[in-house]
C-alpha positions in Angstrom: -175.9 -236.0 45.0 -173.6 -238.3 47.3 -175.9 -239.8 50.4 -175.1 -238.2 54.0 -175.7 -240.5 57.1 -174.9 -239.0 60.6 -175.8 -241.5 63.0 -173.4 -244.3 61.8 -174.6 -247.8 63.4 -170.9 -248.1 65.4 -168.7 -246.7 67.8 -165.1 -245.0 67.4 -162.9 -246.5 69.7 -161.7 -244.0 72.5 -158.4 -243.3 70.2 -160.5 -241.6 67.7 -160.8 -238.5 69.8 -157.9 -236.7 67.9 -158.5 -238.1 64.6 -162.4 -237.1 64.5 -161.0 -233.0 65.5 -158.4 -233.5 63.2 -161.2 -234.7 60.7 -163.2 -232.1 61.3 -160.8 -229.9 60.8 -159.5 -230.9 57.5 -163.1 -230.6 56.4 -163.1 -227.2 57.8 -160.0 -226.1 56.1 -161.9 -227.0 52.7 -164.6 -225.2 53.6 -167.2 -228.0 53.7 -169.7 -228.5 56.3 -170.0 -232.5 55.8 -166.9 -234.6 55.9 -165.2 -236.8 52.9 -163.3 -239.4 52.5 -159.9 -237.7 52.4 -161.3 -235.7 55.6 -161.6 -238.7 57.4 -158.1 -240.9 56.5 -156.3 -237.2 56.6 -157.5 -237.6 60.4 -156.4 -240.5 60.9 -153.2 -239.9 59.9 -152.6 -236.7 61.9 -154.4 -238.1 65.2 -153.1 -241.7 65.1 -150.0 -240.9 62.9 -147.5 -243.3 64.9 -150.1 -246.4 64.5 -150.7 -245.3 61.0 -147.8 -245.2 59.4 -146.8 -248.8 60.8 -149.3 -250.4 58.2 -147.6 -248.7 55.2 -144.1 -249.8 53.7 -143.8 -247.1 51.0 -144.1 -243.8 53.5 -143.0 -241.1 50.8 -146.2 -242.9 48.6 -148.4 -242.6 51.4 -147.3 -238.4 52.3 -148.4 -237.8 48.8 -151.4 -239.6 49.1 -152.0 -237.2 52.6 -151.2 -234.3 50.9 -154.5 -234.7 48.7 -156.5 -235.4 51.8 -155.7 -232.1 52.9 -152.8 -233.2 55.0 -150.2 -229.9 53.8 -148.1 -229.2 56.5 -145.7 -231.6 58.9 -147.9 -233.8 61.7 -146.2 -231.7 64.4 -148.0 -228.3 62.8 -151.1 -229.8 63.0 -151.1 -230.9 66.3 -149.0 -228.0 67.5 -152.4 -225.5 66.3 -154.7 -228.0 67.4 -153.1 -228.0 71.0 -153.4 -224.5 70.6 -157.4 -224.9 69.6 -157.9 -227.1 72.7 -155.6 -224.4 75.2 -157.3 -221.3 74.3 -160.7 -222.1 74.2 -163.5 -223.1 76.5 -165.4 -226.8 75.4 -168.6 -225.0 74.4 -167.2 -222.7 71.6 -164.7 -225.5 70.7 -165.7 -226.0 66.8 -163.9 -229.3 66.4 -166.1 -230.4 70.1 -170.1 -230.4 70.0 -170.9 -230.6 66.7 -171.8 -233.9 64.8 -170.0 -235.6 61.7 -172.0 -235.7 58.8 -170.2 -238.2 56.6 -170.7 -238.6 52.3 -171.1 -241.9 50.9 -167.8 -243.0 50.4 -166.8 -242.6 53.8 -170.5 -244.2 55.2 -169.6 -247.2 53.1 -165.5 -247.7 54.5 -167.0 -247.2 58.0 -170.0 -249.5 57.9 -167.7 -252.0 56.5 -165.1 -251.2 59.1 -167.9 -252.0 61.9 -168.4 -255.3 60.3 -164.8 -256.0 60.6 -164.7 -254.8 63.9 -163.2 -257.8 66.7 -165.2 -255.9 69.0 -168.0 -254.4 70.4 -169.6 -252.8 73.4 -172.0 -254.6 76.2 -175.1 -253.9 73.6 -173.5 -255.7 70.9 -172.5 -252.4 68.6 -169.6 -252.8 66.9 -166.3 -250.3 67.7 -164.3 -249.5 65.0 -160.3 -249.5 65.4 -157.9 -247.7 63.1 -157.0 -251.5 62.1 -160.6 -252.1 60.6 -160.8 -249.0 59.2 -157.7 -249.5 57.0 -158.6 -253.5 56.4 -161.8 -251.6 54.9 -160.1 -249.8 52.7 -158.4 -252.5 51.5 -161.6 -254.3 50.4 -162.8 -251.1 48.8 -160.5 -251.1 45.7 -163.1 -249.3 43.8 -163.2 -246.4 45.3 -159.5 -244.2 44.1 -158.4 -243.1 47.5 -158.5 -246.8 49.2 -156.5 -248.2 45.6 -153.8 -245.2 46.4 -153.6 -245.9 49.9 -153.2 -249.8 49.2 -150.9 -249.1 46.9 -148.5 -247.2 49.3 -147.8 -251.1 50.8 -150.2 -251.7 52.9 -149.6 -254.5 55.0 -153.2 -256.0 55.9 -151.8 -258.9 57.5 -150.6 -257.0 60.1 -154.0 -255.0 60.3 -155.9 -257.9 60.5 -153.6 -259.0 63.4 -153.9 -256.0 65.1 -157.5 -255.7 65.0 -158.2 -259.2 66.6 -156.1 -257.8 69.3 -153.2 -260.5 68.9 -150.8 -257.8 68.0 -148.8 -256.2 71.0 
């Protein structure tokens, strides 16, 4: 049985508001309760899909890739209904608000490794984790199928690792 962890040692950064709804509801549209791998780079995509896809040279690659993390239907669907979500009902019955992530081993290991990538952190010295550390994570985690498919789609890490020490504008 794959490990859960819920309270991971980091921060998101305060872009990670859509991606972590859009996560949670990938995770909800398989059913699950805890989220995966492919939950969590599925949100990504959707919340931060302008940022993403500049890391990535091969884009038709990396929309198949999406399409196994859940991702089924055109960015603009997705954030069309979740606009809708967000419009129609109150923060307290919200189910992508309030409740916590539980995340499986896979994604406890890309994060944790993500927070020691991190350039930055808060006042008390806990890392926040970018969308650039997250994907320079991935591309240390060749052994696990979903980072090899995402590196393969081109992934430019240079750039990434640019990015995530703040020198890119």
């Amino acid at each position: 049985m794959a490990q859960m962890s819920s309270k991971p040692p980091f921060l998101f950064a305060e872009s990670f508001f859509w991606p972590r709804a859009f996560t949670k509801r990938l995770a909800s549209d398989r059913g699950a309760e805890n989220t995966a791998l492919t939950d969590h780079m599925g949100g990504l995509y959707l919340g931060l899909f302008e940022r993403f896809i500049l890391y990535f040279k091969y884009l038709d690659d990396l929309e198949a890739v999406m399409t196994q993390c859940g991702v089924r239907e055109p960015v603009w669907s997705y954030r069309i209904s979740m606009h809708e979500v967000f419009r129609n009902t109150n923060n307290r019955s919200n189910p992508y608000l309030n409740s916590g992530m539980i995340y499986d081993s896979e994604s406890s290991e890309i994060f944790g490794l993500a927070a020691k990538l991190s350039g930055s952190s808060n006042e008390a010295g806990i890392p926040i984790v970018s969308l650039e550390s997250v994907l320079l994570a991935v591309e240390q985690s060749q052994k696990i199928s979903l980072c090899q498919q995402l590196v393969q789609c081109g992934f430019d890490g240079v750039r990434a690792g640019i990015a995530a020490k703040g020198e890119l504008k």
